[in-house]
LUMLO-374069 format. One record per residue: residue number from 1; residue in three letters; x, y, z of N, C-alpha, C in turn. Coordinates in steps of 0.001 Angstrom, whole numbers, padded with zeros to 6 digits. Example, Ala and Ser with C-alpha at 12.3 -4.5 7.8 and 13.67 -1.06 7.14 Angstrom:
% residues 2
[1; 'ALA'; [013190; -005690; 007800]; [012300; -004500; 007800]; [013200; -003300; 007800]]
[2; 'SER'; [012850; -002250; 007080]; [013670; -001060; 007140]; [012900; 000030; 007870]]
This chain:
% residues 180
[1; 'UNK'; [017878; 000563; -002284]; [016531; 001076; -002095]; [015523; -000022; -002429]]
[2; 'UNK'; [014601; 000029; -001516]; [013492; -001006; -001620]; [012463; -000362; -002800]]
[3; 'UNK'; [011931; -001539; -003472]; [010474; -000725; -004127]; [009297; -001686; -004541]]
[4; 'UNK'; [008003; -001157; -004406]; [007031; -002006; -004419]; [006528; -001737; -005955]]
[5; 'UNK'; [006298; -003477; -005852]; [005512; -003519; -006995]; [004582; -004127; -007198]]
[6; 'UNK'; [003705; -004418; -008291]; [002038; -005023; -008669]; [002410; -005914; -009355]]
[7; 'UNK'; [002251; -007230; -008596]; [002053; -008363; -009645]; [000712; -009107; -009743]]
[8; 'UNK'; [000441; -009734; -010890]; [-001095; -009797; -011137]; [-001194; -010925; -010612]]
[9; 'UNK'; [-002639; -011262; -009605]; [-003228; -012223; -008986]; [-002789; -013561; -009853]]
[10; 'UNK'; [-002665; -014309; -008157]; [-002204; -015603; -008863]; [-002514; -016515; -007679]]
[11; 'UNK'; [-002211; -017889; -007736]; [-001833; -018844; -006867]; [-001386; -018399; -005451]]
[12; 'UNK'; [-000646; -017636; -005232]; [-000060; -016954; -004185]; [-000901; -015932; -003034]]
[13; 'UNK'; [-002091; -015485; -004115]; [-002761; -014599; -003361]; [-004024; -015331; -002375]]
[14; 'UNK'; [-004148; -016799; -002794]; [-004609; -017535; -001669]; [-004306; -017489; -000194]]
[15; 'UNK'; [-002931; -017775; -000197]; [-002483; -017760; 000848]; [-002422; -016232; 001726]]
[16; 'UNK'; [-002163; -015340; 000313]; [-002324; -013675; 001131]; [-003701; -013533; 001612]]
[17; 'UNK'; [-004732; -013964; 000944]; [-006349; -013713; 001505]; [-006568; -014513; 003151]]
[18; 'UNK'; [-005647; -015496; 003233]; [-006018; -016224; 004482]; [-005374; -015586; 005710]]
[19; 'UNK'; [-003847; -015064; 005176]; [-003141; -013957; 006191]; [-003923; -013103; 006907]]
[20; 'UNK'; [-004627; -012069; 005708]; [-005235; -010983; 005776]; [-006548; -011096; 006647]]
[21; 'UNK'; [-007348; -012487; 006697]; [-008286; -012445; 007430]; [-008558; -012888; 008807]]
[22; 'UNK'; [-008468; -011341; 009552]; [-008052; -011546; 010708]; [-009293; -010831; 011060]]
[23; 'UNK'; [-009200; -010552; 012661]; [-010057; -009714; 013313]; [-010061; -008407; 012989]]
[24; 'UNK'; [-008314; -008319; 013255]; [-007713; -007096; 013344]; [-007753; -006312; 011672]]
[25; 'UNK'; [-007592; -007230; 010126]; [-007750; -006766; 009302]; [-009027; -006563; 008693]]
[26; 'UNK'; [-009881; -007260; 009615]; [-011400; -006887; 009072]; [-012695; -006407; 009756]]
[27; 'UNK'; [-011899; -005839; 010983]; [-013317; -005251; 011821]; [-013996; -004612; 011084]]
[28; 'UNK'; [-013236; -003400; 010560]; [-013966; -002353; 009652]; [-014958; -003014; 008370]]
[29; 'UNK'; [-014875; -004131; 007816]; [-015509; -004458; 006953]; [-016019; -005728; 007426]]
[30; 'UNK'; [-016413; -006045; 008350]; [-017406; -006897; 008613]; [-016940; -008397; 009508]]
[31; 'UNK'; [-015750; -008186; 009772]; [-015144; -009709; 010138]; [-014625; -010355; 009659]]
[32; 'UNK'; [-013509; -011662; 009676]; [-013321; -012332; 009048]; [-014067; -013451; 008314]]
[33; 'UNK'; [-013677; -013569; 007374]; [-014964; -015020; 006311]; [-014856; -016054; 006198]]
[34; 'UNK'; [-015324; -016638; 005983]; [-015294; -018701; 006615]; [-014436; -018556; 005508]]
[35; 'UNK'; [-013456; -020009; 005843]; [-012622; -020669; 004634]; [-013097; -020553; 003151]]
[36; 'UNK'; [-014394; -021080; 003214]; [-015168; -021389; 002094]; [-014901; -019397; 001106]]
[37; 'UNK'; [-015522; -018359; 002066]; [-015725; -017181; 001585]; [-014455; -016931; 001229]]
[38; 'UNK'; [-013205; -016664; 002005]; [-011832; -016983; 000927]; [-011531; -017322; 000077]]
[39; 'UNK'; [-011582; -018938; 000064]; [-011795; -019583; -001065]; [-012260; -019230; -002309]]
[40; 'UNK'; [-013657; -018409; -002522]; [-014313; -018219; -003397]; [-014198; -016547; -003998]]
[41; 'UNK'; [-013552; -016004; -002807]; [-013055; -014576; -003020]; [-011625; -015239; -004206]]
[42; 'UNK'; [-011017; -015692; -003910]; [-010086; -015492; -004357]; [-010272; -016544; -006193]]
[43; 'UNK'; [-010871; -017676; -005964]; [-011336; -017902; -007364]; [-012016; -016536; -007827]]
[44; 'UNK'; [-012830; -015346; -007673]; [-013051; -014360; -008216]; [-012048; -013526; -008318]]
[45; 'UNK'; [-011659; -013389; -007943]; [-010469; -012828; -008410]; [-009340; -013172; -008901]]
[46; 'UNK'; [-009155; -014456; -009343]; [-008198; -014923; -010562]; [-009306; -014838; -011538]]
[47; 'UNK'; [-010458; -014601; -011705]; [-011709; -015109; -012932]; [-011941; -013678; -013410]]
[48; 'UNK'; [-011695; -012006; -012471]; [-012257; -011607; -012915]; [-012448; -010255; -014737]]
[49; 'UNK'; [-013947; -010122; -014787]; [-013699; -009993; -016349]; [-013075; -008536; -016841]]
[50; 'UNK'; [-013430; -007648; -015796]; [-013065; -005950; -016048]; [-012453; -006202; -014404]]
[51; 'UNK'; [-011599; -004956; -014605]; [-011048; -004710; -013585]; [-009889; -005610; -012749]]
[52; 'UNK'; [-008727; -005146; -011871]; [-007823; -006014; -012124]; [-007451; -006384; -010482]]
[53; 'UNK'; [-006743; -007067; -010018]; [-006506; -007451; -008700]; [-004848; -007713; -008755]]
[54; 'UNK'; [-004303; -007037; -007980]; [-002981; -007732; -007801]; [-002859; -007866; -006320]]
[55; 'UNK'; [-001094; -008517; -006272]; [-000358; -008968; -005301]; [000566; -007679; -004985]]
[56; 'UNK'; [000686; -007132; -004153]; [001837; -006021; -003554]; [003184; -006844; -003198]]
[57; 'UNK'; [004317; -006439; -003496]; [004692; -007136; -003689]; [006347; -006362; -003414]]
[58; 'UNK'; [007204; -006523; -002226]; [008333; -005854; -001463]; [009401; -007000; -001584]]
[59; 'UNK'; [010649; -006294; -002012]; [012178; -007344; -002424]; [011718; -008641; -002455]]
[60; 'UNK'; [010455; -008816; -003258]; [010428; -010561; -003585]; [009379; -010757; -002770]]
[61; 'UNK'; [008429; -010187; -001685]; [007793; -011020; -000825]; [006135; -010639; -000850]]
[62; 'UNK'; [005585; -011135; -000862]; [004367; -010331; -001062]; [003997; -009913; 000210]]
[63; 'UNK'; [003547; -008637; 000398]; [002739; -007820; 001566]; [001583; -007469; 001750]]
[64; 'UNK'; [000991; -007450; 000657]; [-000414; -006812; 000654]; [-001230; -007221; -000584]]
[65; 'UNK'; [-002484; -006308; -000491]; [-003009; -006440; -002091]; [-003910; -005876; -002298]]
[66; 'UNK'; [-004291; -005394; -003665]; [-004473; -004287; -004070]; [-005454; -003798; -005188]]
[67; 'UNK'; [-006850; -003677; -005742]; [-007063; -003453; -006878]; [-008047; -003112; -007570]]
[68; 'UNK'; [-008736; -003132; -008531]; [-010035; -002461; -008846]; [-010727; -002703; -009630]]
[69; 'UNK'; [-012470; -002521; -009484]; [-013580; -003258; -010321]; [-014315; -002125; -010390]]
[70; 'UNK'; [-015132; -002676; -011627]; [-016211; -001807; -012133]; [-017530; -001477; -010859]]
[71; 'UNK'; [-018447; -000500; -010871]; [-018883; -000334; -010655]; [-019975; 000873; -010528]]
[72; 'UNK'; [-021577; 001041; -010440]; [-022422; 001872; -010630]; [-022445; 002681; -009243]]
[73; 'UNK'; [-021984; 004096; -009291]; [-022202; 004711; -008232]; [-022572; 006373; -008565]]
[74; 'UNK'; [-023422; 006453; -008155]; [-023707; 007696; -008662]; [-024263; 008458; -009947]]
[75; 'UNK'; [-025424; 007352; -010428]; [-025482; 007154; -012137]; [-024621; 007033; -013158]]
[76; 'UNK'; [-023149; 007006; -012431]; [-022122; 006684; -013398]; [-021213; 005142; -012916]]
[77; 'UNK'; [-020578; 004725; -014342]; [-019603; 003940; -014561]; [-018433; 004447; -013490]]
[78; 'UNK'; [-017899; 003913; -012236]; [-016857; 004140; -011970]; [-015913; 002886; -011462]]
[79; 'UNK'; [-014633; 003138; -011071]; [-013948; 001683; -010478]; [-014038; 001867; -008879]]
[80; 'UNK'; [-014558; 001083; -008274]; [-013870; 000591; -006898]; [-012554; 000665; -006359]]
[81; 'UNK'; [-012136; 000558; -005456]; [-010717; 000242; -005187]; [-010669; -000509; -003673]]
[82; 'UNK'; [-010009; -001317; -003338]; [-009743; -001967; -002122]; [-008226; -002196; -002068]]
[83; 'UNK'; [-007631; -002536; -001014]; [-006314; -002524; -000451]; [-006083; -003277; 000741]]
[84; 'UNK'; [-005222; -004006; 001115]; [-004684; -004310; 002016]; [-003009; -004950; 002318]]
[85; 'UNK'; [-002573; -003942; 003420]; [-001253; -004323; 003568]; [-001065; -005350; 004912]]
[86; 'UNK'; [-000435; -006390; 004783]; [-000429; -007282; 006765]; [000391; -006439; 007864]]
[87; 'UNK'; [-000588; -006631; 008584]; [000357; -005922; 009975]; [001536; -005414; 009891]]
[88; 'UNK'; [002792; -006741; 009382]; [003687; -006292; 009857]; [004888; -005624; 008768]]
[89; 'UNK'; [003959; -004741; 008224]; [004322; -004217; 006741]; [003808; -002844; 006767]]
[90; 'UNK'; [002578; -002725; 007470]; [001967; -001504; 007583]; [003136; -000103; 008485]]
[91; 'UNK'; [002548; 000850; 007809]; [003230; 002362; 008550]; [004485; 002436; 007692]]
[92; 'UNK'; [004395; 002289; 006614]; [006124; 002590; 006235]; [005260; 003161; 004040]]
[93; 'UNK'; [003903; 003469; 004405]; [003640; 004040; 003240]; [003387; 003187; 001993]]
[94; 'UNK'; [003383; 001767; 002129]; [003225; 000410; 000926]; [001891; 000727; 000661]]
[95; 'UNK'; [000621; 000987; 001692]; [-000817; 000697; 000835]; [-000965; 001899; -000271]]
[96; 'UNK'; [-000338; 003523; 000296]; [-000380; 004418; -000544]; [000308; 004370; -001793]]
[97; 'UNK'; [001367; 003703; -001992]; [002253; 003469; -002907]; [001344; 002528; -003644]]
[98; 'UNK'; [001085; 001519; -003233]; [000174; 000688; -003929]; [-000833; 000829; -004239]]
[99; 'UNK'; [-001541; 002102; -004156]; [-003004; 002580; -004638]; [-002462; 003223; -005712]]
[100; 'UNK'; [-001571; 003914; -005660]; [-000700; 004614; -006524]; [-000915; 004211; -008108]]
[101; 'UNK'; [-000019; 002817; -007372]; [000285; 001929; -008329]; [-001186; 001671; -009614]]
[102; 'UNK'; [-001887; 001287; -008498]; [-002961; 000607; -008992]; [-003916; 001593; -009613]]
[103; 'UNK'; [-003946; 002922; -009353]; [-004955; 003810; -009775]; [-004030; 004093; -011220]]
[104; 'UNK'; [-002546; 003905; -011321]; [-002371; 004552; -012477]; [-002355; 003511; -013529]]
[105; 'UNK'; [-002301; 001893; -013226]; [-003064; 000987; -014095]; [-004746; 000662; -014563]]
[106; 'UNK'; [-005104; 001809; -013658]; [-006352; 001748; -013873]; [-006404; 003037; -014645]]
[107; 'UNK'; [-005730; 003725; -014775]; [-006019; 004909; -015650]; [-005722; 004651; -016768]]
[108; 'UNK'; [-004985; 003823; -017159]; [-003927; 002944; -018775]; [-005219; 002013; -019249]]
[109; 'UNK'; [-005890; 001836; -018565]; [-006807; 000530; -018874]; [-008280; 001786; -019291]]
[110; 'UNK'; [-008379; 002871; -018913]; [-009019; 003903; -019523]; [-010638; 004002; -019820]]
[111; 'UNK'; [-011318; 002457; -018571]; [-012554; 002768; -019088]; [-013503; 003199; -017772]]
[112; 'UNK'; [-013300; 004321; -017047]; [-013878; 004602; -015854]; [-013357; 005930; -015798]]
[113; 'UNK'; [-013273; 007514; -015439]; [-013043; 008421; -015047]; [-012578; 008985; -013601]]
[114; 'UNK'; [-013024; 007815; -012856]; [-012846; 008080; -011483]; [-012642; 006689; -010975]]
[115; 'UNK'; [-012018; 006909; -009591]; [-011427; 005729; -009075]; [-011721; 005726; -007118]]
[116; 'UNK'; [-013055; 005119; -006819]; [-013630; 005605; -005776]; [-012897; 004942; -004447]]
[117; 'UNK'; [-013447; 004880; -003444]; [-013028; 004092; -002346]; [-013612; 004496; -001549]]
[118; 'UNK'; [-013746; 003477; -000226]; [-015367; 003775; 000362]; [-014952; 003171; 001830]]
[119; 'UNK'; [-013793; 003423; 002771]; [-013757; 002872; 004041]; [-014205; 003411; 004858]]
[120; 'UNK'; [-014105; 002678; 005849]; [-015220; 003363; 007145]; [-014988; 004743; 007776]]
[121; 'UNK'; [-015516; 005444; 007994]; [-015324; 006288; 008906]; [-015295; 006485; 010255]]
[122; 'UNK'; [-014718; 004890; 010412]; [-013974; 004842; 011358]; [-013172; 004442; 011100]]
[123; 'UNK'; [-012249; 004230; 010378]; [-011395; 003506; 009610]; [-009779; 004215; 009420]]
[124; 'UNK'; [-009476; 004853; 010583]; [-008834; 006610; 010257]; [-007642; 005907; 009447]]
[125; 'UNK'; [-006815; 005089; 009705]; [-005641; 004864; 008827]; [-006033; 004515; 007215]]
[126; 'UNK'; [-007484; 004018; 006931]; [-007623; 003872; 005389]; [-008009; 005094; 004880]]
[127; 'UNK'; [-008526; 005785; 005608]; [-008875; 007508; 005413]; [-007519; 008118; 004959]]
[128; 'UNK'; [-006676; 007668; 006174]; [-005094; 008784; 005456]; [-004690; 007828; 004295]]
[129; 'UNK'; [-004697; 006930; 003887]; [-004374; 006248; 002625]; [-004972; 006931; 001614]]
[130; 'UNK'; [-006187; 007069; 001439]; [-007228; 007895; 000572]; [-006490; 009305; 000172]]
[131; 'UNK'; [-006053; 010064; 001161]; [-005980; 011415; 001341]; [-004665; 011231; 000870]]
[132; 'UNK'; [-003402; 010655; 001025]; [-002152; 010406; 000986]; [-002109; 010183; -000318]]
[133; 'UNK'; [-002946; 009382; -001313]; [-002378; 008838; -002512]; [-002981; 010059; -003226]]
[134; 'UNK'; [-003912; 011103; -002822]; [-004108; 011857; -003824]; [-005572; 011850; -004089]]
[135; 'UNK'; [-006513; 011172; -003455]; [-008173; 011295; -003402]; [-008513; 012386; -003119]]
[136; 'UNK'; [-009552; 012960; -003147]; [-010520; 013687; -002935]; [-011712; 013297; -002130]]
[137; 'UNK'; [-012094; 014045; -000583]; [-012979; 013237; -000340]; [-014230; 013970; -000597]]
[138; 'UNK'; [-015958; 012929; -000883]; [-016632; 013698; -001903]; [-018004; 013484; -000690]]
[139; 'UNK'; [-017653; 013324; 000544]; [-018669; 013260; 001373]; [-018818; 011722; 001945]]
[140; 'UNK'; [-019546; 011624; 002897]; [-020224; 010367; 003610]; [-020843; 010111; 002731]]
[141; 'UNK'; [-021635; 008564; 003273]; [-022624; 008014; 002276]; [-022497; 006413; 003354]]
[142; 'UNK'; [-023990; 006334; 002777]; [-023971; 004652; 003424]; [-023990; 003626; 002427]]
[143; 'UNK'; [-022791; 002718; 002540]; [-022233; 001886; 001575]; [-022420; 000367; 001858]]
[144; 'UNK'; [-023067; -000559; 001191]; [-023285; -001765; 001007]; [-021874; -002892; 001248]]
[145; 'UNK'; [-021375; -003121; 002258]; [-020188; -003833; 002548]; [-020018; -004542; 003902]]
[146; 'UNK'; [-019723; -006205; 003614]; [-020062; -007095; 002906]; [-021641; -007149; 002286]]
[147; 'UNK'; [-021847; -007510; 001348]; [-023062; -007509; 000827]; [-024302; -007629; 002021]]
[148; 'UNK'; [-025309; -007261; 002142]; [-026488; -007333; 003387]; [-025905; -006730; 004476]]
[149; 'UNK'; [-024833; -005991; 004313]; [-024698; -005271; 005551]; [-024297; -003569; 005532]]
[150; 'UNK'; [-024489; -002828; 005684]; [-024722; -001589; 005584]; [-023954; -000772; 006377]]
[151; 'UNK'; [-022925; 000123; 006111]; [-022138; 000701; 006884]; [-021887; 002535; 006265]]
[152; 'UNK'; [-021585; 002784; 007470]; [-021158; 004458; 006911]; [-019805; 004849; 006944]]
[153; 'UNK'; [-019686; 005020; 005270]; [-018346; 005208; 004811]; [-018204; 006571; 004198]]
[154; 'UNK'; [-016597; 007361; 003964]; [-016505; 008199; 003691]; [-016212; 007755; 001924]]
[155; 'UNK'; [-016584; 008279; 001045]; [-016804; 008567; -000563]; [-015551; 009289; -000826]]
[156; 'UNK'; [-014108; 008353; -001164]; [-013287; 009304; -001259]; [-013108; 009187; -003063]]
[157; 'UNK'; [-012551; 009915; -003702]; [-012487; 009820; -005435]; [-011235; 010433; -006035]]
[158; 'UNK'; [-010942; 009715; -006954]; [-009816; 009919; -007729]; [-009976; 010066; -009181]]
[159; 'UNK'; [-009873; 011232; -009387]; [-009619; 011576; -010759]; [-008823; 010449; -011500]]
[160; 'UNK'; [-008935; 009391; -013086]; [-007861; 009249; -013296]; [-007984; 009615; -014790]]
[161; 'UNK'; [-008552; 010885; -015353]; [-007761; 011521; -016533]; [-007186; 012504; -015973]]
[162; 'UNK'; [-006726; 013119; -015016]; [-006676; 014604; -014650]; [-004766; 014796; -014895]]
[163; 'UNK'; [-004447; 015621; -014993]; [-003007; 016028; -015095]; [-002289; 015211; -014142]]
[164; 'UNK'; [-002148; 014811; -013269]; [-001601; 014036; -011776]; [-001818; 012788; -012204]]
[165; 'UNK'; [-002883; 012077; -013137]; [-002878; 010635; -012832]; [-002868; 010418; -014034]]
[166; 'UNK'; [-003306; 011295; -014935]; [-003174; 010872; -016447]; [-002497; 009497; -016695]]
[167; 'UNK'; [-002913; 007879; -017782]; [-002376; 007648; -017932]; [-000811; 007249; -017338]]
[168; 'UNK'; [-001191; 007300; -016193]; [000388; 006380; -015310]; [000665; 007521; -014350]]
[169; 'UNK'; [000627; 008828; -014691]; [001659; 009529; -013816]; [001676; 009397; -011896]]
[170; 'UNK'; [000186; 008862; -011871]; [000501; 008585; -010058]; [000857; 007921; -009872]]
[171; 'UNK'; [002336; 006849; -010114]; [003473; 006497; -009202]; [004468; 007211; -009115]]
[172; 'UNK'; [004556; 007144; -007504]; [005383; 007832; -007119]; [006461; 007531; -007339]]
[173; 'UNK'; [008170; 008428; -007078]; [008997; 008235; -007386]; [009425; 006916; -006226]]
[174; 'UNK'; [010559; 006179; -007487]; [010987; 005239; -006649]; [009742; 003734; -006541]]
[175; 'UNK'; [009098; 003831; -007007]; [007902; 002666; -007032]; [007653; 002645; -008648]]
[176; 'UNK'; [008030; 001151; -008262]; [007482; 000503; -010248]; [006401; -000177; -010087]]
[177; 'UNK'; [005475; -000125; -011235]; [004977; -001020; -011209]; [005228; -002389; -012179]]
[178; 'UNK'; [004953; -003672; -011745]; [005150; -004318; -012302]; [003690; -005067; -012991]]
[179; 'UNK'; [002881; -004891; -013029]; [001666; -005251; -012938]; [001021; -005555; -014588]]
[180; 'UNK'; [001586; -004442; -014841]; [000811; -004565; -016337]; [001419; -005528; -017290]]
């Protein structure tokens, strides 16, 4: 049996950010980003101070990636979440597993109540990711992504004190994480 796991940003996830930026992985959020914007995505995210970023990560190979930052939405403290699995990895259930993953290290880390996510609504396969790992969706809303650009996304939310995510319990069976 195969199983995915979270390993924490590194050296490696350079090369996953350059995979990932395609047409095809970034219509919904704005296009792909000059070298330079890679580049500097990904020094932020080995640098950053709250909130955590990993590598997805299948029998040894990395596939995707995965993870979550602070943020003000709604007069409250909550985390972000973003995801991405490559093409040829997608449909076999890794990004849900890996939100999984990642929402229940974000629930261990214990300083946010909720765990949001904000893809397009047009976006239908990150929508069933949302809905699949166990979100709640809490309405539309027009969401700031890439920065200066303005899009309408669905507000999906995740409990993570609630009985289901408490503290670790949303990984699913058969998925470790390795992350923490």
């Amino acid at each position: 049996m195969t199983s995915l796991t979270l390993a924490p940003w590194s050296e490696q996830g350079l090369d996953l950010l350059h995979r990932q930026n395609t047409t095809e992985l970034t219509e919904h959020i704005g296009g792909p980003e000059t070298a330079e914007q890679v580049r500097r995505r990904h020094e932020k995210y080995l640098g950053l101070d709250e909130g955590r970023m990993f590598l997805a990560v299948l029998d040894g190979r990395v596939v995707g990636s995965v993870g979550y930052w602070p943020r003000e939405w709604g007069g409250q403290r909550v985390y972000e979440t973003g995801y991405g699995i490559l093409p040829e990895h997608q449909g076999r259930g890794l990004a849900v597993d890996a939100v999984r993953l990642c929402a229940a290290q974000a629930g261990r880390d214990g300083a946010s109540p909720w765990l949001h996510a904000f893809p397009s609504v047009h976006h239908d396969a990150s929508n069933a990711v949302c809905r699949k790992a166990g979100f709640e969706w809490a309405g539309e809303c027009e969401f700031e992504y890439p920065p200066g650009h303005l899009m309408r996304s669905n507000d999906w939310r995740l409990a993570l004190t609630g009985p289901d995510t408490a503290r670790g319990r949303a990984v699913p069976r058969g998925v470790s994480g390795g992350g923490s």
